[in-house]
BAMAR-804441 format. One record per residue (C-alpha): x, y, z; residue in three letters; residue number from 1; chain. Coordinates in nm, 3 decimals, padded with zeros to 5 digits. Last residue first. Layout:
east/north/up/aa/i/ch
X/Y/Z/Ala/NUM/A .
...
***
This chain:
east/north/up/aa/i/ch
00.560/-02.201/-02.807/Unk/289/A .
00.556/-01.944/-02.557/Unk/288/A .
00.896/-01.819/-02.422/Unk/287/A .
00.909/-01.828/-01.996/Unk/286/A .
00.685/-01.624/-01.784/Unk/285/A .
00.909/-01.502/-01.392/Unk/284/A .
00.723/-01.499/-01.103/Unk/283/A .
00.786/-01.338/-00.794/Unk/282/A .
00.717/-01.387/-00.483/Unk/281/A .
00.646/-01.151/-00.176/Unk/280/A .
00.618/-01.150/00.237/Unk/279/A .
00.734/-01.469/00.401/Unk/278/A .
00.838/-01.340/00.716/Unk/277/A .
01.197/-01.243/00.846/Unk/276/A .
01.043/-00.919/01.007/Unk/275/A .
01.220/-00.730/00.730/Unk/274/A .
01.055/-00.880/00.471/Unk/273/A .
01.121/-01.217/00.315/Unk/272/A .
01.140/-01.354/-00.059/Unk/271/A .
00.967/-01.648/-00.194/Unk/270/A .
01.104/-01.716/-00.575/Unk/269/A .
00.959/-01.825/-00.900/Unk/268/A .
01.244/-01.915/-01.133/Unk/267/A .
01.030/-01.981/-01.420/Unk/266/A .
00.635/-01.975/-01.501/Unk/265/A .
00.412/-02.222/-01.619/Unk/264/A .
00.106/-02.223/-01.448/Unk/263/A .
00.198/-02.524/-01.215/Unk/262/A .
00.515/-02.316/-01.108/Unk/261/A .
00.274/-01.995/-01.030/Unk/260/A .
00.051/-02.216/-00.794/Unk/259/A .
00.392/-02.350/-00.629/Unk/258/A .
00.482/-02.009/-00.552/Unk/257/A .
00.172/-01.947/-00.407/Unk/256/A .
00.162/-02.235/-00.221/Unk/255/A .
00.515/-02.189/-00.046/Unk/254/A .
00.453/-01.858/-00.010/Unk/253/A .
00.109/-01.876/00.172/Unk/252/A .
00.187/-01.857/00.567/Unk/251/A .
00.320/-01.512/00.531/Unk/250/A .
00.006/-01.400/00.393/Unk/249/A .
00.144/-01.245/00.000/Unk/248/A .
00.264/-00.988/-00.212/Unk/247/A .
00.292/-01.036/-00.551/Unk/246/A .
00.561/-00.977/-00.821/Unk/245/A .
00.474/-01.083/-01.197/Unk/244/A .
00.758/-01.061/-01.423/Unk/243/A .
00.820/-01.071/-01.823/Unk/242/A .
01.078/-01.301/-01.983/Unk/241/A .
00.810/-01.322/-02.281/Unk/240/A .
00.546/-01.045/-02.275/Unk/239/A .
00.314/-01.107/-02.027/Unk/238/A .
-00.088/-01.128/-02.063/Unk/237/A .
-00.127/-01.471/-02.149/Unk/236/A .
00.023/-01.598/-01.822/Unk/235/A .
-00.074/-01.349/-01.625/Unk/234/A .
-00.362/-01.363/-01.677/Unk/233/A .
-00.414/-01.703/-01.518/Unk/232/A .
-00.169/-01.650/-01.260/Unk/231/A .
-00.315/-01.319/-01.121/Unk/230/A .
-00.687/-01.523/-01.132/Unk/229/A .
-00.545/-01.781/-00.904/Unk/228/A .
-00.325/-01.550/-00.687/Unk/227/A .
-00.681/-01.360/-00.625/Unk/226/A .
-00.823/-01.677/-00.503/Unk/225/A .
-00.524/-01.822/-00.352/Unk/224/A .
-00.697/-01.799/00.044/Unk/223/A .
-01.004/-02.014/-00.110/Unk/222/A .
-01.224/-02.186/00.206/Unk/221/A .
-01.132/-01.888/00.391/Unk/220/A .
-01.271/-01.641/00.168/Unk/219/A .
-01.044/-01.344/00.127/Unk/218/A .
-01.009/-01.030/00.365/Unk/217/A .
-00.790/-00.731/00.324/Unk/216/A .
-00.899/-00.543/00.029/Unk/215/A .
-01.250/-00.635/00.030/Unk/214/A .
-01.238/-00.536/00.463/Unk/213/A .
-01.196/-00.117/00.360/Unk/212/A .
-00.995/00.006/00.652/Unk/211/A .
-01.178/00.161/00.908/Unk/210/A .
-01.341/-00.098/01.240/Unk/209/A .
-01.102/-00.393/01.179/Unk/208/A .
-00.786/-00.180/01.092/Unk/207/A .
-00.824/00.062/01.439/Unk/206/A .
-00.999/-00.201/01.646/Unk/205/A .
-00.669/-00.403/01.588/Unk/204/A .
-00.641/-00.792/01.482/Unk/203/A .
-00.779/-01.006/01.775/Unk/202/A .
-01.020/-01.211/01.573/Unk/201/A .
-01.005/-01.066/01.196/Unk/200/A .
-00.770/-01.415/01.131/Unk/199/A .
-01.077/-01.599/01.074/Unk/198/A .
-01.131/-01.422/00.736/Unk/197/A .
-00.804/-01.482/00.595/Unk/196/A .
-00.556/-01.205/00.506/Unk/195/A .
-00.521/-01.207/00.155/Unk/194/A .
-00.674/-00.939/-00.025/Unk/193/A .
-00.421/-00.798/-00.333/Unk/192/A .
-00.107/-00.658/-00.372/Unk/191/A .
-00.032/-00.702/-00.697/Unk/190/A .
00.219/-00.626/-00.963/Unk/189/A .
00.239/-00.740/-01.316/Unk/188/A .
00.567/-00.656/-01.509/Unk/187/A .
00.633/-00.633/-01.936/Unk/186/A .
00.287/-00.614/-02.004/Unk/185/A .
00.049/-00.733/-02.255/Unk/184/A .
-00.292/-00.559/-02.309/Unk/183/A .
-00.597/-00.549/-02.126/Unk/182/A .
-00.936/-00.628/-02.260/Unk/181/A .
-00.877/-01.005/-02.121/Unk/180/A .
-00.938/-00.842/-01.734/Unk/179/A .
-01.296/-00.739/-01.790/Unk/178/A .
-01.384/-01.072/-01.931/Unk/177/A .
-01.208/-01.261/-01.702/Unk/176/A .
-01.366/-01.110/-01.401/Unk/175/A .
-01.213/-01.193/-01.065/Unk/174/A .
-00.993/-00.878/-01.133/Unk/173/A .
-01.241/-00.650/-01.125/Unk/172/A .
-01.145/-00.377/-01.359/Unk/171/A .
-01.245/00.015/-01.365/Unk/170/A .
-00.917/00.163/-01.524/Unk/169/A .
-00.648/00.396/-01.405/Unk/168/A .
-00.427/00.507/-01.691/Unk/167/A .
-00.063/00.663/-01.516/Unk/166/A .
00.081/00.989/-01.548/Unk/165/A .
00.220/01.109/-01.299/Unk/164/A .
00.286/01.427/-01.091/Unk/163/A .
00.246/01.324/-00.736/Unk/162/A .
-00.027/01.513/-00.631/Unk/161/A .
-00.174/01.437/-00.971/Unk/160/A .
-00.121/01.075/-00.935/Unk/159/A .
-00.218/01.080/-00.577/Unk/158/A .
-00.585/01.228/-00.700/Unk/157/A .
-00.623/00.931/-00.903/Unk/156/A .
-00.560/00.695/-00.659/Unk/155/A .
-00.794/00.817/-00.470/Unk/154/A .
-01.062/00.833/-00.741/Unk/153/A .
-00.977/00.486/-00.817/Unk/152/A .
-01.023/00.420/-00.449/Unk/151/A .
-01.394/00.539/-00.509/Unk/150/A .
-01.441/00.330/-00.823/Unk/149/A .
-01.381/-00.026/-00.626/Unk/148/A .
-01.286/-00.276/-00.832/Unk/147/A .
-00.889/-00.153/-00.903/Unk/146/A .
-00.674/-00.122/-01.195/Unk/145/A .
-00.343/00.054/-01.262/Unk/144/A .
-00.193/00.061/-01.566/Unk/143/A .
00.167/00.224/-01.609/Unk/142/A .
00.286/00.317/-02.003/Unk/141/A .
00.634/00.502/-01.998/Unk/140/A .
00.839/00.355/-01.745/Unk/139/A .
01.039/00.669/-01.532/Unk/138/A .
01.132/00.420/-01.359/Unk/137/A .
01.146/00.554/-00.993/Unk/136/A .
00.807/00.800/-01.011/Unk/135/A .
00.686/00.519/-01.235/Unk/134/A .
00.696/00.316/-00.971/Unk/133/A .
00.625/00.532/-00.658/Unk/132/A .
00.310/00.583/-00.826/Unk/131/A .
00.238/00.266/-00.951/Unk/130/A .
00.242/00.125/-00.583/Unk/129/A .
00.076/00.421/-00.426/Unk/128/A .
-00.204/00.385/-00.603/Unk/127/A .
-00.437/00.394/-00.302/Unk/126/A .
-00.614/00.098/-00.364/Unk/125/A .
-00.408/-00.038/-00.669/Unk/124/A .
-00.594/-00.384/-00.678/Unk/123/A .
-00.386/-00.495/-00.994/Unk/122/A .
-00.099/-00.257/-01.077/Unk/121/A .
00.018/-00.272/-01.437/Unk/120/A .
00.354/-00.225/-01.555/Unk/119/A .
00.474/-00.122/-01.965/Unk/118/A .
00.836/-00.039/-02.076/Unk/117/A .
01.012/-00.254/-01.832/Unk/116/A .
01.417/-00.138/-01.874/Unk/115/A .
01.627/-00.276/-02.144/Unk/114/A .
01.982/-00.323/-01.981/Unk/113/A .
01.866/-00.485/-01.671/Unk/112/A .
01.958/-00.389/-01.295/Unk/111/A .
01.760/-00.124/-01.319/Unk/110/A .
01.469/-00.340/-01.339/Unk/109/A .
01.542/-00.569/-01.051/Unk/108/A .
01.613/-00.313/-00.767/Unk/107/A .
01.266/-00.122/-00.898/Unk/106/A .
01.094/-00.449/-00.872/Unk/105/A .
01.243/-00.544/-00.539/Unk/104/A .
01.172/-00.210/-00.379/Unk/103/A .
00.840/-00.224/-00.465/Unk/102/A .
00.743/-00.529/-00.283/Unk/101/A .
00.972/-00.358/00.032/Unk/100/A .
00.765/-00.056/-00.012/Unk/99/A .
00.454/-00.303/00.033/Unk/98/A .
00.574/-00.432/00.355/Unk/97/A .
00.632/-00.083/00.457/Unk/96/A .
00.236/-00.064/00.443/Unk/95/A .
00.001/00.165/00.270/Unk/94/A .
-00.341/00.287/00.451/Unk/93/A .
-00.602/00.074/00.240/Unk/92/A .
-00.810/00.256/00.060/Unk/91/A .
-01.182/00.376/00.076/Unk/90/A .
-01.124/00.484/00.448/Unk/89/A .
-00.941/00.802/00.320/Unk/88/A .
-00.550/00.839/00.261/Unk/87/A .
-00.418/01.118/00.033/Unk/86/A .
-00.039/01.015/-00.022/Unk/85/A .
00.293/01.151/00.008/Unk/84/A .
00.631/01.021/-00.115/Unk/83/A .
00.922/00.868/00.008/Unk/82/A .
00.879/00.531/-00.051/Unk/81/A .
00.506/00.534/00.079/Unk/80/A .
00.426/00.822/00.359/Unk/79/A .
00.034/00.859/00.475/Unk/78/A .
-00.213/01.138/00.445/Unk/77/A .
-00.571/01.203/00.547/Unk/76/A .
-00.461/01.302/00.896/Unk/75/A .
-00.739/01.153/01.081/Unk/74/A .
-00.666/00.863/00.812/Unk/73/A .
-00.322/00.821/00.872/Unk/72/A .
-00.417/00.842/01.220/Unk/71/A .
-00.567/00.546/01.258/Unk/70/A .
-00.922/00.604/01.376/Unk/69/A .
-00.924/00.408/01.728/Unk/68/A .
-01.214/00.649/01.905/Unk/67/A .
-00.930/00.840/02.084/Unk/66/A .
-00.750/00.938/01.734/Unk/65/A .
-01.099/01.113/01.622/Unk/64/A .
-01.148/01.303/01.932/Unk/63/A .
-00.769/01.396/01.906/Unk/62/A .
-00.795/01.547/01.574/Unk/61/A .
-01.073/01.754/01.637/Unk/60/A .
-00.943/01.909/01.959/Unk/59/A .
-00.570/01.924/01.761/Unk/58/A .
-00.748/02.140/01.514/Unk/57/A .
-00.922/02.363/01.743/Unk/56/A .
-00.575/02.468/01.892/Unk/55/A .
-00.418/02.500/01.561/Unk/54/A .
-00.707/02.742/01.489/Unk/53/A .
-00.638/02.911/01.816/Unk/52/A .
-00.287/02.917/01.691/Unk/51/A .
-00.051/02.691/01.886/Unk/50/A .
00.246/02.890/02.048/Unk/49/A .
00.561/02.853/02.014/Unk/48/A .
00.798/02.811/02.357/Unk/47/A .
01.017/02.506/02.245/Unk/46/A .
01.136/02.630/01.926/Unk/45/A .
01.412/02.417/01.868/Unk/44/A .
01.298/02.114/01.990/Unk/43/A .
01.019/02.190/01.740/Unk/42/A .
01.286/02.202/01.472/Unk/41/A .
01.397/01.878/01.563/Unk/40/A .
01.107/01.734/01.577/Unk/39/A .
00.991/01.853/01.244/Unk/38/A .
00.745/02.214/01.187/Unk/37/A .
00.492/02.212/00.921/Unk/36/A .
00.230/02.321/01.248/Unk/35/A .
-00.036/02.126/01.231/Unk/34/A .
00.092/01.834/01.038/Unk/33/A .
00.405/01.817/01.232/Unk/32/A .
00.185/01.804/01.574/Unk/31/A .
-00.005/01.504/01.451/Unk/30/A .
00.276/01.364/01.316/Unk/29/A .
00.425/01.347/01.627/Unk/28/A .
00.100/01.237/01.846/Unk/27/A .
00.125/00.951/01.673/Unk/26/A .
00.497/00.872/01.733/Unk/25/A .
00.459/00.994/02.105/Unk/24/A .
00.148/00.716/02.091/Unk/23/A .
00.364/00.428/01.950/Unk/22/A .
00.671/00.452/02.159/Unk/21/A .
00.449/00.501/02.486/Unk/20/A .
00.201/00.188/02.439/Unk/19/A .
-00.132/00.271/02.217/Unk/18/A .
-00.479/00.292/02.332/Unk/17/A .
-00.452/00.493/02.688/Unk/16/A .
-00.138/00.624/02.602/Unk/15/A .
-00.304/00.874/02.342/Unk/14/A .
-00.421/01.091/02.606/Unk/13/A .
-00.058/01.147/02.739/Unk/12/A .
00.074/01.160/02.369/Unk/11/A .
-00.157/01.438/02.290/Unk/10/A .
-00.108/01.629/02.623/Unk/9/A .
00.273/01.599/02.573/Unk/8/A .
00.271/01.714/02.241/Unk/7/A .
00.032/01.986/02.305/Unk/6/A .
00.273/02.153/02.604/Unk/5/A .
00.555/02.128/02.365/Unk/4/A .
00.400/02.302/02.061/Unk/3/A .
00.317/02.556/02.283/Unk/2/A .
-00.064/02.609/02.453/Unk/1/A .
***
């Protein structure tokens, strides 16, 4: 079978789920992973041949793509600001959304003369928000918390990959206890749960059935509970002029930015995405008397 041949059956089987644009992306990086080769080079090299290993790869593959697995996790690696990531079904597969979160930090701190010398990550998942952080800033303490010890492990494993150093700690952020061991930062970031419950009718069979539901899915008689307990620490655990970015349900940013105002901090702002949704805020803390 040539790489051509496989592409086409992939995407042709793949059709039945997904509509045309989305399954011959799919069933690109599905072909890229198996043979290191891009599009273009594939075009290239129309008549290769798939291994017999290849061969028995792509069987495996597409059994697991058929029955809704996305294929970030079929593949065990997604793409975040340029980088690559191990992906399992302890973490959340990263979101473009999310690069845009990061984008605004790393746009905002080198726009300052004394660059953030100390970020923490609440609910890292994956990790791949410190790592593309300190990968950009170069900032020499990064934090990175998370509740659930096998996405630690995750995130662990992308630091390495990915050749940083950042502490990963064992911290639920609903506990105050836990979370007032920390020290003071110059930047909080978070991307925590905050889809509400009711909203898992008609979302995808492929997020609903794999991706770990604690870091999608808050209460729906508290969607600010994680914004609560980020504004509560934050406020005591921010150095003066310090930032906390969050990302955020596009029906939340006026609340959330109002919960931030009532703690206290400055110039909090509600910034879009790309779809023209409200997608982050940030929060700037003021001097303490």
């Amino acid at each position: 079978m040539t790489v051509v041949e496989a592409f086409r059956k992939l995407t042709g089987a793949l059709h039945i789920l997904y509509d045309r644009r989305e399954a011959e992306n799919i069933a690109d990086m599905v072909i890229e992973k198996l043979t290191g080769l891009r599009r273009m080079e594939r075009a290239l090299k129309k008549e290769l041949e798939l291994t017999a290993h290849q061969e028995k790869e792509l069987e495996h593959y597409s059994t697991e793509l058929l029955q809704h697995k996305p294929v970030q996790y079929v593949l065990q690696e997604a793409w975040f600001y340029r980088l690559s990531f191990f992906v399992n079904e302890h973490v959340l597969i990263p979101r473009p959304e999310t690069e845009e979160l990061v984008q605004w930090i790393i746009t905002d701190a080198k726009s300052i003369s004394h660059p953030p010398s100390s970020i923490l990550d609440i609910g890292t998942g994956s990790g791949c928000i410190p790592v593309a952080l300190k990968k950009q800033l170069d900032t020499p303490v990064v934090t990175a918390i998370d509740i659930n010890a096998q996405a630690l492990h995750v995130a662990k494993k992308n630091a390495d990959i990915n050749n940083t150093s950042i502490d990963f700690l064992l911290v639920d952020v609903l506990n105050e206890t836990q979370l007032n061991t920390l020290p003071v930062f110059d930047i909080i970031v978070s991307n925590p749960p905050y889809i509400p419950a009711t909203d898992m009718t008609g979302m995808r069979e492929n997020v609903l059935n794999y991706e770990p539901h604690t870091a999608l899915f808050v209460p729906n008689d508290d969607p600010l509970l994680f914004y609560k307990a980020i504004a509560k620490f934050a406020k005591l655990h921010l150095h003066a002029g310090g930032k906390v970015y969050v990302e955020i349900h596009e029906a939340q940013g006026a609340a959330v930015k109002k919960l931030f105002e009532i703690n206290g901090f400055l110039n909090c702002i509600i910034k879009k995405d790309m779809q023209g949704k409200d997608r982050m805020v940030k929060a700037t803390i003021g001097i303490r008397e």
